[in-house]
N, C-alpha and C positions, 0 to 999 in steps of 0.2 A: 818502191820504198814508201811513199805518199800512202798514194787510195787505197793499194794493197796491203797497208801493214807489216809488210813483211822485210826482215833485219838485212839490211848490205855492210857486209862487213866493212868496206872504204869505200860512203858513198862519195869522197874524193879523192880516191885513190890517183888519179890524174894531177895532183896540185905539189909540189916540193918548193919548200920555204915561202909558202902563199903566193907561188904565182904556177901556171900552168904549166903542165911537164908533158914532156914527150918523150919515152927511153930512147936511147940512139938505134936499139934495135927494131923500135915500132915503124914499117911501113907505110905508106899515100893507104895502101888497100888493106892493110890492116887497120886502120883511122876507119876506111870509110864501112868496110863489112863491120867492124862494132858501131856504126852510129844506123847502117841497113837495118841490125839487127835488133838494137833496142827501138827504133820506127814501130817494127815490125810487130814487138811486144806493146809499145803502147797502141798502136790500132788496135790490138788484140783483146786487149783491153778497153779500151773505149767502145767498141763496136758489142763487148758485153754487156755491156751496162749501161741504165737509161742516167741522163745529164743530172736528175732528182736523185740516185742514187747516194748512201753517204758511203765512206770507205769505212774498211776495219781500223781497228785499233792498232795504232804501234809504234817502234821509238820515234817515227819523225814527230809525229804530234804531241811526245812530251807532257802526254797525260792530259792535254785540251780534247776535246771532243773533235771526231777527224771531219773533215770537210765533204763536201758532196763533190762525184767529180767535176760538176760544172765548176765550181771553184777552183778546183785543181787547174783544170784544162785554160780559165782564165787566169791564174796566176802564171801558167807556162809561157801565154802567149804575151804578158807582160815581161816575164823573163828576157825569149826571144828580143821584144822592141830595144831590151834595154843594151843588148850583146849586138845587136845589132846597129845601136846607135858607138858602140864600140867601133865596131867594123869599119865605119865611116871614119873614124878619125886615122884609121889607120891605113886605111885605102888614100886616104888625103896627104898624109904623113908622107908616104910612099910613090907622091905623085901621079896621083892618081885625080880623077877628076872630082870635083866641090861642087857642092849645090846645099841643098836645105837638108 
């Protein structure tokens, strides 16, 4: 959607009334073969193209000039910290074990 340019029709198609959805029909292996398989496209991706590279044009960037993927790849990986510092509260929540 990003570096690509290229239109997703519901790039949250996953979210119902702002919070994260699951159908009751979705599987453990159906969750994990869509997240194997979009891995699988971003390597495919990154391993094309040098870090200097900029992306094409298209709706995510709303008509701003599109980022290089280095930008991209470091906005992900702040993405990750931040879902990740989720994780923890809910691992905690859960009785799970605390630290930093």
């Amino acid at each position: 959607m990003g570096f690509e340019g290229r239109n997703v029709a519901e790039p949250w198609g996953d979210r119902r009334d702002d919070r994260w959805y699951v159908a009751p029909d979705e599987t453990r292996d159906d969750l994990v073969a869509a997240l194997r398989a979009q891995g699988a496209h971003t390597t495919a991706v990154v391993t094309a193209h040098d870090l200097t590279e900029v992306g094409a044009p298209g709706p995510r960037w709303n008509g701003a000039d599109p980022a290089s993927l280095e930008r991209v790849l470091f906005h992900l990986v702040q993405e990750y910290a931040r879902h990740l510092g989720h994780l923890d509260v809910v691992a905690e929540l859960a009785g799970g074990p605390t630290g930093e």
